[in-house]
BAPA-939761 format. One line per 2 residues: for each residue z, x, y of C-alpha. Coordinates in nm, 2 decimals, m for minus. Layout:
<pabas>
Z:X:Y  ...
</pabas>
This chain:
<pabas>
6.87:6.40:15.17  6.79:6.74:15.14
6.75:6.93:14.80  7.05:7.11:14.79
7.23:6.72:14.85  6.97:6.63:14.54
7.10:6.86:14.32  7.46:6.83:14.41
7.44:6.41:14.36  7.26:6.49:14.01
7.52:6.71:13.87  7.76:6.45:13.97
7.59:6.22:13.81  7.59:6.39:13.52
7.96:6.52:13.50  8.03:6.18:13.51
7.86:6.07:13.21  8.00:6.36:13.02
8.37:6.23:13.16  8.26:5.90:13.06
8.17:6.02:12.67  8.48:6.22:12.67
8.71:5.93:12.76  8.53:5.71:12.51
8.63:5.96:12.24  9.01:5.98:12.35
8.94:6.34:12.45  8.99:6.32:12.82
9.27:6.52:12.83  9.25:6.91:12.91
8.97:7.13:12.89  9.19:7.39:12.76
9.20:7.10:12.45  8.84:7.03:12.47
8.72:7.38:12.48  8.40:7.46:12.72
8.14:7.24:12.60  8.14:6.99:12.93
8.13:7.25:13.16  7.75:7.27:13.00
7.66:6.91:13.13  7.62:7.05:13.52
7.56:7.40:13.45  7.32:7.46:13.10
7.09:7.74:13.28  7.46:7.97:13.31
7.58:7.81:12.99  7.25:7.91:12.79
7.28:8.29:12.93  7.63:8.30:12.87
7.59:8.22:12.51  7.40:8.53:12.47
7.68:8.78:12.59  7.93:8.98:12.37
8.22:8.75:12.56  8.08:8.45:12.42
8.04:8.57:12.10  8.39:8.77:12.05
8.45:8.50:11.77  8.31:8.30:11.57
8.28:8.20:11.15  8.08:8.43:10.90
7.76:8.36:10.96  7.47:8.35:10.71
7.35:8.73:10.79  7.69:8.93:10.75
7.61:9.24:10.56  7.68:9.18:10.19
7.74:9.55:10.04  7.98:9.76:9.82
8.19:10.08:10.01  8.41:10.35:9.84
8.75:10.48:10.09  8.78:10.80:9.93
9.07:10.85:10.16  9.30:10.58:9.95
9.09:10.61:9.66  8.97:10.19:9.71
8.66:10.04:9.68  8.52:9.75:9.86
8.29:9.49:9.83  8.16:9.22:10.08
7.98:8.94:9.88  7.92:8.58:9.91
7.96:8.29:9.69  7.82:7.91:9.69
7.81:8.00:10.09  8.13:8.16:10.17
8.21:8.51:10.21  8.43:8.70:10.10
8.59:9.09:10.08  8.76:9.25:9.78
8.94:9.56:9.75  9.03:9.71:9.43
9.07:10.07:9.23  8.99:10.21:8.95
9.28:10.32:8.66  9.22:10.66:8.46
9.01:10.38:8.18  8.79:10.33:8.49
8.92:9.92:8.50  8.95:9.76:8.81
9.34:9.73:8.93  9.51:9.64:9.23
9.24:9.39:9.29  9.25:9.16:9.61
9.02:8.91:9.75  9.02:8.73:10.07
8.79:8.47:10.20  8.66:8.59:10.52
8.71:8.32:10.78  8.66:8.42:11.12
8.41:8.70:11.24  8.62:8.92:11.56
8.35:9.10:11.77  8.01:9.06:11.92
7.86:9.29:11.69  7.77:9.48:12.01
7.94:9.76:11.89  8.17:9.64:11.60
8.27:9.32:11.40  8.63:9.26:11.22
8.67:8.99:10.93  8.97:8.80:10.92
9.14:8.54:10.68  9.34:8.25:10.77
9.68:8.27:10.49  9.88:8.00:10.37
10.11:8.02:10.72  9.87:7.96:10.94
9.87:8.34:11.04  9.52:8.56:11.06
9.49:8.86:10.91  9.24:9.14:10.95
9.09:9.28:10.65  9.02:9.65:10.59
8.65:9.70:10.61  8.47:9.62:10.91
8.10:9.62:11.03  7.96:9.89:11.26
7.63:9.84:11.51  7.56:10.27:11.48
7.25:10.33:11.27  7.12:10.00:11.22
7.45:9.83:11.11  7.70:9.97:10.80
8.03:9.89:10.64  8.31:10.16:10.75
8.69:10.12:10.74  8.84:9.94:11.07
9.04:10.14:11.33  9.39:10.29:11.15
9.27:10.21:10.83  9.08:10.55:10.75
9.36:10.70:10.62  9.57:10.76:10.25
9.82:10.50:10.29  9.70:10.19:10.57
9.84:9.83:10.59  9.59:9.71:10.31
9.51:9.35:10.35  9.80:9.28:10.54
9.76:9.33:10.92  9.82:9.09:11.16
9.63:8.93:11.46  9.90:8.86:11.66
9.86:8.71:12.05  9.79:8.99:12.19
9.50:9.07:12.02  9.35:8.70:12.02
9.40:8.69:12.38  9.13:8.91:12.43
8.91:8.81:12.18  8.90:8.45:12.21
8.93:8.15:12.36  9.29:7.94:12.39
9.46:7.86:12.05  9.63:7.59:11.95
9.98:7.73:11.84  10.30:7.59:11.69
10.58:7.47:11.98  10.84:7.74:11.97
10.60:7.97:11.86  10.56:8.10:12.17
10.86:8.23:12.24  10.92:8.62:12.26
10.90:8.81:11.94  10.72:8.48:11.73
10.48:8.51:11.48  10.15:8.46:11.59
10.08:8.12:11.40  9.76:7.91:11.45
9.73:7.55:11.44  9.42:7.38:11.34
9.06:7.52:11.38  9.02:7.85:11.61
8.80:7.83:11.89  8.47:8.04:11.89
8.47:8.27:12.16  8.58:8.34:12.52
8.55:7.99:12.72  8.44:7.95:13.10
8.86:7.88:13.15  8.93:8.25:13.07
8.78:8.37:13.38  8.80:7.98:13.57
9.11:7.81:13.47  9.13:7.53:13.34
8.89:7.28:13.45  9.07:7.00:13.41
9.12:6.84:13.76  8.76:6.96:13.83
8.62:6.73:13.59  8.86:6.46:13.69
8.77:6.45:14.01  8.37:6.53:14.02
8.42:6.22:13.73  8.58:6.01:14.03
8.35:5.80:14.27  8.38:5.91:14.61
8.54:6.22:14.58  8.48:6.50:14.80
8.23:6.82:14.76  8.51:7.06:14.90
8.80:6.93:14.66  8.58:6.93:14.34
8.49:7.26:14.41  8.81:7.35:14.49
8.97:7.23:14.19  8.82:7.49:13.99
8.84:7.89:13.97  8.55:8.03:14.16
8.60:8.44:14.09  8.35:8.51:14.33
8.61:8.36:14.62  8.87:8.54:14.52
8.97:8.90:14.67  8.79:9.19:14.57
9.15:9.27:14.43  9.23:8.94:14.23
8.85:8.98:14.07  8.92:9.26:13.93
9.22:9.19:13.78  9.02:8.87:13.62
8.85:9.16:13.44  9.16:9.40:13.38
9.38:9.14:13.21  9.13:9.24:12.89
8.93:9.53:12.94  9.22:9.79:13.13
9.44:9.94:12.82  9.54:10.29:12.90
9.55:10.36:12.58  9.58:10.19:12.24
9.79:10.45:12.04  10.13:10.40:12.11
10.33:10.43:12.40  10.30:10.12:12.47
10.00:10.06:12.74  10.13:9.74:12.87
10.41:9.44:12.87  10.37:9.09:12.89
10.66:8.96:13.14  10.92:8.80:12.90
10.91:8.46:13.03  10.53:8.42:13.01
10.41:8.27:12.70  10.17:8.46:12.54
9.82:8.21:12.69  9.98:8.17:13.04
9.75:8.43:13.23  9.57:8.23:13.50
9.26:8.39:13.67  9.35:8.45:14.01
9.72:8.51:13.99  9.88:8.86:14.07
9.78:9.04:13.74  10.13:9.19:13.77
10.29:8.85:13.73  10.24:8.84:13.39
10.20:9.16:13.26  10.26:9.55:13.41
10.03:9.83:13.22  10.14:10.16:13.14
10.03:10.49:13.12  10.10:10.87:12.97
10.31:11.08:13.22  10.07:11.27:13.45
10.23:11.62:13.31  10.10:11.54:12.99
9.70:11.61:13.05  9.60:11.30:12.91
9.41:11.11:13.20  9.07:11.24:13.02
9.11:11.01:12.67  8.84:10.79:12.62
8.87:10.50:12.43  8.71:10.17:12.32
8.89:9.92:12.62  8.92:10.26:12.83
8.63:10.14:13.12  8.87:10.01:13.38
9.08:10.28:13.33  8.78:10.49:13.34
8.59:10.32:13.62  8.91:10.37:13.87
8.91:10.72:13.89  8.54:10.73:13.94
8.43:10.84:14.33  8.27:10.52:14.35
8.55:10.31:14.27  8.80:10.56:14.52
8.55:10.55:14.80  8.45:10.17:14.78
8.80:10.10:14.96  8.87:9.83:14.71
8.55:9.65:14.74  8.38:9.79:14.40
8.47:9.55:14.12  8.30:9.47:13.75
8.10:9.23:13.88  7.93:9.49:14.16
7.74:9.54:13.87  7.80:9.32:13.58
7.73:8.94:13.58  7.98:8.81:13.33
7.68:8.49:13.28  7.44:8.72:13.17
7.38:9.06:13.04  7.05:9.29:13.04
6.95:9.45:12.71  6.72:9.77:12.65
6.46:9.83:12.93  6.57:9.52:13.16
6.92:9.66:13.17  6.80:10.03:13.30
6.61:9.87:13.59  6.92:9.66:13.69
7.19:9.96:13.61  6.99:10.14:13.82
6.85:9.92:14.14  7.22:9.86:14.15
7.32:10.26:14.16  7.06:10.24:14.43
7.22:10.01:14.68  7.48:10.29:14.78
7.26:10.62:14.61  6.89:10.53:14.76
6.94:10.83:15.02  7.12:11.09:14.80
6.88:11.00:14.52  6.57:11.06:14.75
6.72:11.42:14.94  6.77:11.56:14.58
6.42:11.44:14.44  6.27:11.60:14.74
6.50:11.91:14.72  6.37:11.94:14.38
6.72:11.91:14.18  6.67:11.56:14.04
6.44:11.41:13.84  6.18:11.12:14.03
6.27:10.84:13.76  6.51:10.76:13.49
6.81:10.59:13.41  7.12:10.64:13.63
7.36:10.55:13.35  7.21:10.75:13.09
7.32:11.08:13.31  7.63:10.97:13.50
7.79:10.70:13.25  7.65:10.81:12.92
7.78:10.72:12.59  8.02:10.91:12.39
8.22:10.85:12.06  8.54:10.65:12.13
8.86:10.82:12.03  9.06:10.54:11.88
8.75:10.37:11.67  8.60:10.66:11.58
8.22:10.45:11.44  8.14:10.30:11.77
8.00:10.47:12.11  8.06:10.28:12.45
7.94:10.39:12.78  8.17:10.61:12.97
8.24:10.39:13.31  8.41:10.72:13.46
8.10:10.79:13.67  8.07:11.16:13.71
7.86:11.36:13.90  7.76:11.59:13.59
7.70:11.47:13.24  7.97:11.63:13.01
7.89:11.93:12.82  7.80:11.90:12.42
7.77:11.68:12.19  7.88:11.31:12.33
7.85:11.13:12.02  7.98:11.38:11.74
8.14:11.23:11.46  8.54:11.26:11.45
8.82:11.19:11.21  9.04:10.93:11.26
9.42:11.08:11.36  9.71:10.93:11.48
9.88:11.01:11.80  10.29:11.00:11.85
10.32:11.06:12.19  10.67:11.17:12.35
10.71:11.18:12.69  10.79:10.97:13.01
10.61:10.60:13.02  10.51:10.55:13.41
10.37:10.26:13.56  10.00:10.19:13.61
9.96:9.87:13.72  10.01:9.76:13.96
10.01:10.07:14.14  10.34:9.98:14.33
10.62:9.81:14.16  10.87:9.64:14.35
11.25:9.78:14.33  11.31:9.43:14.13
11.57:9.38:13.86  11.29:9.29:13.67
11.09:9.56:13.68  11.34:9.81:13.61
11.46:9.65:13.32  11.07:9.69:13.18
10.99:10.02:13.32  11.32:10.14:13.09
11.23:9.94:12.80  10.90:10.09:12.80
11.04:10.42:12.73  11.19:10.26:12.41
10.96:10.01:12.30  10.73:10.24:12.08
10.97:10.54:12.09  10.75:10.76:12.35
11.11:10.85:12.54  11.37:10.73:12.33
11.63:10.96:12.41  11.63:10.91:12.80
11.52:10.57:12.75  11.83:10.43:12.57
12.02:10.55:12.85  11.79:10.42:13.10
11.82:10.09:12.95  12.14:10.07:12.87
12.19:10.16:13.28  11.96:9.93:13.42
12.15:9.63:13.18  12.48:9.78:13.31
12.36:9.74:13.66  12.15:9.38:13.65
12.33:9.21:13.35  11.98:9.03:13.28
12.07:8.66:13.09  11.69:8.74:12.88
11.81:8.79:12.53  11.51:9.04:12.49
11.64:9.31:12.71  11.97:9.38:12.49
11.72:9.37:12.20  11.55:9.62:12.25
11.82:9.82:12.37  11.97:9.77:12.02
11.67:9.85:11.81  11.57:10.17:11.97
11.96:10.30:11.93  11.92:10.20:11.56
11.55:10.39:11.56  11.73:10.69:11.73
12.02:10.68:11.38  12.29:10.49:11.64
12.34:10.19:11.40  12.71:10.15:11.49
12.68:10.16:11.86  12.37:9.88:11.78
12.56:9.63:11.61  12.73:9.51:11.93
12.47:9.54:12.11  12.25:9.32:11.90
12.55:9.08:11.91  12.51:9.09:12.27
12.16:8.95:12.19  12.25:8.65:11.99
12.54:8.54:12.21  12.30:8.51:12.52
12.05:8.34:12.27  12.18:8.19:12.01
11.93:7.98:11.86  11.70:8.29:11.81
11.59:8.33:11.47  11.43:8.67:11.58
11.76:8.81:11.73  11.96:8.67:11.42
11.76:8.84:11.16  11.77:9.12:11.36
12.17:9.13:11.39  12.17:9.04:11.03
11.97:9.34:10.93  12.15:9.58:11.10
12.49:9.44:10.92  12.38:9.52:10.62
12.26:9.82:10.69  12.64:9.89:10.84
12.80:9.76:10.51  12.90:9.47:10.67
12.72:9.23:10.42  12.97:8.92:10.39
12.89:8.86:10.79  12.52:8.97:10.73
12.50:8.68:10.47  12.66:8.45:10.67
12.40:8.57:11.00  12.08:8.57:10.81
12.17:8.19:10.65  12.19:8.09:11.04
11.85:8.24:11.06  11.70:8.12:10.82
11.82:7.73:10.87  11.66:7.81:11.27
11.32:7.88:11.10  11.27:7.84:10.74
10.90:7.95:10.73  10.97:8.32:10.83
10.96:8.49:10.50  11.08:8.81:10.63
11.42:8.65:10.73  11.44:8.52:10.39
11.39:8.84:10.23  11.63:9.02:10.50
11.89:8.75:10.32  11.78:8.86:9.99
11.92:9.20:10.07  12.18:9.11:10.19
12.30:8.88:9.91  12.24:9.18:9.69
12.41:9.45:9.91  12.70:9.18:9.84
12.64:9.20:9.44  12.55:8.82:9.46
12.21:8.91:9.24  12.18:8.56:9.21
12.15:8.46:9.51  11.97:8.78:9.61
11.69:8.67:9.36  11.69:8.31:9.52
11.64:8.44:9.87  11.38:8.61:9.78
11.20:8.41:9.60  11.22:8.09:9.87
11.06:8.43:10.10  10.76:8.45:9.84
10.76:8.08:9.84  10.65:8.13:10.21
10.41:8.44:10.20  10.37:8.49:9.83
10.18:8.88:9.95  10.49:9.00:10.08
10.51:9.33:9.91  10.85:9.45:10.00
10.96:9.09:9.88  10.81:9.19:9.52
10.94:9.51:9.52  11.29:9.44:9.55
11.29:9.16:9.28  11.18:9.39:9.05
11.49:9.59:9.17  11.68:9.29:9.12
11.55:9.22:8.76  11.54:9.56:8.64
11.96:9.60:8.73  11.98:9.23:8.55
11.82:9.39:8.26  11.48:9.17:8.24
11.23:9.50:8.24  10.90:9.27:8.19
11.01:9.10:8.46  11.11:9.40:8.66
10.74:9.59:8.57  10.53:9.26:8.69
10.72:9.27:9.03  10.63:9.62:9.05
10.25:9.59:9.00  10.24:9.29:9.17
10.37:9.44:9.53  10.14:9.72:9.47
9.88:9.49:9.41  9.89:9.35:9.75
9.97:9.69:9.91  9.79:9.98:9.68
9.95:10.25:9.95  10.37:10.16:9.82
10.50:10.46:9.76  10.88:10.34:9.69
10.67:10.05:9.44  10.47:10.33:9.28
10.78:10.50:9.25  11.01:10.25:9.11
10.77:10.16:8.86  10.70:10.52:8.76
11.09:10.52:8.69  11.05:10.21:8.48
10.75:10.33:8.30  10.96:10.66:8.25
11.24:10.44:8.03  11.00:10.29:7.82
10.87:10.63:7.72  10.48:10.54:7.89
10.43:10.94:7.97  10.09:10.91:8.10
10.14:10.57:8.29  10.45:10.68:8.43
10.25:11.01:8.51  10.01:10.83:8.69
10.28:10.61:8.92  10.42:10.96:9.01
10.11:11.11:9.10  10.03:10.79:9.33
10.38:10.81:9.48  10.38:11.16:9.58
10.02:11.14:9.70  10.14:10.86:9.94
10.48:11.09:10.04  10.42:11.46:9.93
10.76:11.54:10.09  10.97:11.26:9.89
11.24:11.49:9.71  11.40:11.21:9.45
11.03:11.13:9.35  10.98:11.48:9.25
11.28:11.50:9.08  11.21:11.20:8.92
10.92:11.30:8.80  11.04:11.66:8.69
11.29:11.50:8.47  11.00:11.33:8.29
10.76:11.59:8.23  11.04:11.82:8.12
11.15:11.53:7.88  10.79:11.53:7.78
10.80:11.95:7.71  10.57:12.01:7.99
10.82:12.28:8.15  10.58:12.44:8.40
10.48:12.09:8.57  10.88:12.01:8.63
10.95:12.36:8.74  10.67:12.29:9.04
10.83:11.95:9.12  11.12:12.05:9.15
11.07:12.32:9.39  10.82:12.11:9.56
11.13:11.86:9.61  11.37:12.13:9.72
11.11:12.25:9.95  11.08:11.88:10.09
11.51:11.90:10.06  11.70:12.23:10.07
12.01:12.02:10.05  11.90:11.81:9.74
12.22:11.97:9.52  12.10:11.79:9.15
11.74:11.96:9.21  11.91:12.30:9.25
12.11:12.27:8.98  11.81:12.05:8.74
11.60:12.39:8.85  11.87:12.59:8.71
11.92:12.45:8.42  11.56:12.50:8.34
11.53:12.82:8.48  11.78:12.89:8.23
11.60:12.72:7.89  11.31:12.95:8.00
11.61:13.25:8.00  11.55:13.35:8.38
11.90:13.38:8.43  11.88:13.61:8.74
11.66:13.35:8.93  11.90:13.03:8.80
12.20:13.17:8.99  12.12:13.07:9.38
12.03:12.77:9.27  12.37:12.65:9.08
12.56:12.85:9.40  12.35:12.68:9.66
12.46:12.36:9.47  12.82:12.40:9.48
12.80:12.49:9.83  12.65:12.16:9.90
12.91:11.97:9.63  13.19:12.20:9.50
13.32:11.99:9.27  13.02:11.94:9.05
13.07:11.98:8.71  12.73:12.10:8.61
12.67:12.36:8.87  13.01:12.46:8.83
12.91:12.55:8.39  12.60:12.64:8.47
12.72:12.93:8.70  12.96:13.05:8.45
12.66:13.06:8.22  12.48:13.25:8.45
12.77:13.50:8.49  12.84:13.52:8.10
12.52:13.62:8.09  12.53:13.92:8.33
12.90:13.99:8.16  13.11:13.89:8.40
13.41:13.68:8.20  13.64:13.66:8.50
13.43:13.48:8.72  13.28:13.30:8.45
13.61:13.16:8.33  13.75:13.02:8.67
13.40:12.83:8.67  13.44:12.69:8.34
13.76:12.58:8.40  13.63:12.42:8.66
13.38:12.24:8.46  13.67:12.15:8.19
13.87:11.99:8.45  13.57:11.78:8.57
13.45:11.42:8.55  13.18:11.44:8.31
13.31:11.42:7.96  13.05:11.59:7.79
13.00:11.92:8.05  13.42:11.87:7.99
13.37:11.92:7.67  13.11:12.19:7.62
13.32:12.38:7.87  13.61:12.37:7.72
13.48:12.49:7.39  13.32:12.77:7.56
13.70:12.83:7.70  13.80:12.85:7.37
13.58:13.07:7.23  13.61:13.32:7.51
14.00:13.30:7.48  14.02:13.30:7.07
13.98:13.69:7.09  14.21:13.75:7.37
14.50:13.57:7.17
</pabas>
């Protein structure tokens, strides 16, 4: 027997004790179930290396060294602390109130740790659902390790402690989930069953290894089938092993647009290595007339890599693992040799001319030059290496410090991969709803879409979907109704497409058959507070306050830190009359979400009634730092400082709201009214004219005009306003006006 044989019959021998244990434990079903611990029976040396690698360790619990510390967002005016307690960790966020006490305070038991910690690490919490969520403040590797806010976070008003981790993201950051059945159906919430697993496993790039162990657990079974029963990358085409890679680490971009789309009828965990990438998913790009081929972000080093000369010119032979070995990765001085010897197998000649020819240096690191590492646009604390491989190193400073920003792109969507796709029904159905999805092309979109349905008359429910949302998003709500009904009808047990048919009902003022929708929604899946809350609404559109407040209550029952559930109970309770009631709904949804404007705002309103100057002051101020251009805010809040005598402060809100809403007609004539008290007649007069442009019958505008023209002596034009006013709807300008008639007549008798 030689020693190759030896080996082989060995790790036979041992597979089939580890079958043998996993059978006696009733957990000889799939290896997707069991996770990848067998797979270390016949292959520890690759298992013990693997361990070690950011892929391996992309997720796992808080462990015993995550950085305890405190962190002030001046940005939304929160701080932060990470601290730990009889073992567990936790993150609170809280503010300050003008007494320096902490409000809005929320703590979440960190759970999971996303992320190496090669470059970053994101905390999340497991809720009450069964959902993850991703807390605010993350970890950072840069200078030594520090607490910074996590990607679309470092702004006034973020998502708090309320962001998701839906499928897409765990896909690439972990291993296969156990979910919910019918959770994986298009448009689910991501929901988690049972304990996560802790990391990427040896299927993600394998398959499932199922049959594999089944049949190197089964006595004479053949070397060729065993080994053929599992995923061996390094068999597949150059072509298939990349897209192994690119199923996680190609994303055009992560700002909207979107960068790719998951093929409708693949649930979300479907991707099998060595499939046609295209078959589950097709990525996207930015239109080439847009000049944005030169972004660099954190997942950018496919992208990045193919339009290197080295990827082009390799003739589709260069792939990650030409110089990656996804078993094992190099660190500090280990990792330049390797970068480098491998640079070398095609470079070796070039490197040598230009040494001799004096325009390279004899030694150093190729990667250090040619793929150096710059700041990442899109998580603005890390630095990756650049894996476009230039010729030149880019001018200035690689790793300057930048400010997060958002990007709304709008332009074309065009494919990106796969390079060509097909003429199928399929495809053009996607390629329009990418225009949509995210807004980057609504206009043409919607008409692309609606063609392309017109033309293949898909059966997918999803397709008229989002045909219907982006014409609501593009302010078509009448021509989306039918549309949405479209959706329902081709699936009608679709919670998703019910709510969403629901909504846009009651958004049309059809609220009797928006009840009766959102109660079929809701009986389909019960544990989706949204839909609850989307019933809520619509009971109260209906005046049914009763039942409003029941609806939304059953959607706190299911996610009790749903804000905009809070928010409109205290809607509900303040109309009902029950204003303690009303005020702890308020607080309570900006509790969970300190960056509500319309909660900040509704309670600054409330605060206003009860005469609470400087706590209604405060509300405002929050509000309007949130929405600077919200006109009724502003108004609001300029009728309560000139309640309060502070004339000059409501004078500046109100033009600040009329500069935010020239068409606002009671902030015209609330500025003329005051413009008059401070006897500036001259400037009051635009304002009460611009306001009976907007609404000529107003009562108000129409006396305070013939104020205005009393004032500059002209009685004619002052009486056909005031007899305007007299013949108005507002008893008591009715009355003041015709009073004033009176007196301006009595003489003329």
């Amino acid at each position: 027997m030689t020693d190759l044989d030896t080996i082989w019959a060995v790790a036979i021998g041992v597979l089939r004790l580890a079958v043998a244990v996993l059978a006696a434990t009733a957990a000889a079903g799939s290896l997707r179930a069991q996770g990848s611990s067998v797979c270390t029976a016949c292959h520890p040396k690759i298992a013990a290396s693997y361990a070690k690698t950011g892929m391996a360790r992309s997720l796992a619990p808080p462990s015993a060294e995550i950085l305890v510390g405190d962190f002030f967002h001046k940005a939304s005016n929160t701080y932060f602390s990470m601290v730990r307690r009889d073992g567990v960790a936790y993150q609170i966020g809280y503010q300050l109130d003008s007494a320096g006490k902490r409000i809005n305070v929320t703590e979440k038991r960190i759970d999971y740790v996303m992320g190496s910690g090669n470059h970053a690490k994101t905390f999340l919490s497991r809720t009450i659902a069964n959902t993850l969520i991703e807390l605010p403040l993350g970890w950072y590797a840069e200078k030594g390790g520090y607490l910074a806010m996590n990607p679309g976070y470092d702004r006034v008003a973020h998502d708090g402690f309320r962001r998701p981790i839906t499928y897409d993201c765990m896909f690439c950051h972990n291993a296969y989930p156990k979910i919910p059945a019918g959770n994986e159906r298009p448009f689910a919430d991501a929901v988690y069953s049972g304990a996560l697993p802790e990391g990427i496993d040896c299927q993600r790039c394998h398959g499932s290894g199922e049959a594999h162990v089944r049949l190197a657990g089964t006595k004479g079974a053949k070397r060729e089938d065993i080994r053929g029963a599992i995923v061996n990358p390094a068999r597949l085409s150059p072509e298939r092993q990349l897209e192994g890679c690119m199923v996680c680490h190609l994303e055009s971009t992560s700002f909207p647009l979107p960068n790719a789309l998951q093929r409708f009828e693949r649930p979300a965990f479907s991707y099998k290595p060595g499939e046609p990438l295209g078959d589950f998913l097709i990525n996207f790009d930015h239109a080439p007339e847009a000049g944005r081929t030169d972004k660099f972000e954190i997942v950018s080093s496919v992208y990045r890599l193919r339009q290197s000369a080295c990827f082009l010119k390799s003739a589709g032979k260069m792939t990650c693992t030409t110089c990656h070995d996804p078993h094992d990765v190099p660190r500090g001085e280990d990792a330049d040799r390797h970068y480098t010897a491998v640079c070398r197998q095609c470079h070796a000649g070039d490197f040598q001319r230009l040494v001799a020819g004096g325009k390279h240096v004899a030694s150093g690191s190729c990667v250090e030059c040619h793929m150096p590492k710059r700041r990442t646009e899109d998580v603005i604390h890390a630095a990756a290496t650049d894996h476009f491989i230039q010729r030149r190193k880019p001018v200035g400073d690689l790793l300057a410090e930048r400010s997060e920003h958002e990007d709304h792109y709008r332009g074309r969507v065009v494919p990106y991969y796969p390079e060509v796709l097909p003429k199928t029904p399929e495809n053009e159905l996607t390629l329009a709803a990418a225009q949509v999805i995210q807004q980057s092309n609504l206009a043409a979109g919607i008409g692309q879409l609606a063609e392309a349905i017109e033309k293949f008359k898909p059966q997918r429910a999803e397709y008229y979907l989002q045909l219907a949302e982006a014409l609501q998003n593009n302010g078509e709500l009448e021509k989306a109704v039918p549309v949405f009904r479209d959706a329902v009808r081709r699936d009608p047990r679709s919670a998703y497409a019910l709510q969403k048919l629901g909504t846009a009902l009651r958004k049309s003022g059809l609220n009797t058959e928006a009840v009766e929708v959102l109660n079929r929604a809701v009986a389909l899946n019960p544990a989706r507070a949204v839909t609850w809350h989307e019933l809520g609404l619509a009971y109260q559109s209906s005046g049914r306050s009763t039942e409003a407040a029941t609806a939304i209550r059953k959607a706190l029952a299911v996610d009790p830190e749903l804000p905009e559930a809070h928010n409109n109970l205290g809607i509900i309770r303040q109309g009902i009359g029950d204003l303690p009631g009303a005020e702890a709904s308020f607080r309570e949804a900006i509790r969970i979400r300190p960056a509500y404007a319309d909660a900040h705002a509704n309670l600054a309103g409330l605060l206003s009634g009860f005469n609470k100057v400087e706590q209604a002051r405060e509300e405002f101020e929050s509000a309007l730092r949130l929405r600077p251009a919200d006109a009724p805010t502003r108004y609001n809040y300029a009728m309560l400082l000139g309640q309060a005598g502070q004339i000059d402060g409501a004078q500046r809100q109100l033009e600040a709201a009329l500069q935010a809403d020239s068409s606002f007609a009671d902030a015209h004539i609330l500025l003329g009214d005051l413009l008059m008290a401070r006897q500036q007649v001259r400037e009051a007069g635009p304002h009460y004219r611009e306001a009976l442009r907007l609404v000529p019958e107003s009562p108000r505008a129409h006396f305070g005009l013939a104020a205005v023209l009393l004032g500059s002596g002209d009685v004619q034009g002052a009486l056909l306003h005031l007899r305007s006013a007299a013949a108005g709807s507002d008893p008591g300008i009715r009355d003041q006006a015709a009073g004033l008639l009176r007196q301006i007549q009595a003489p003329q008798k």
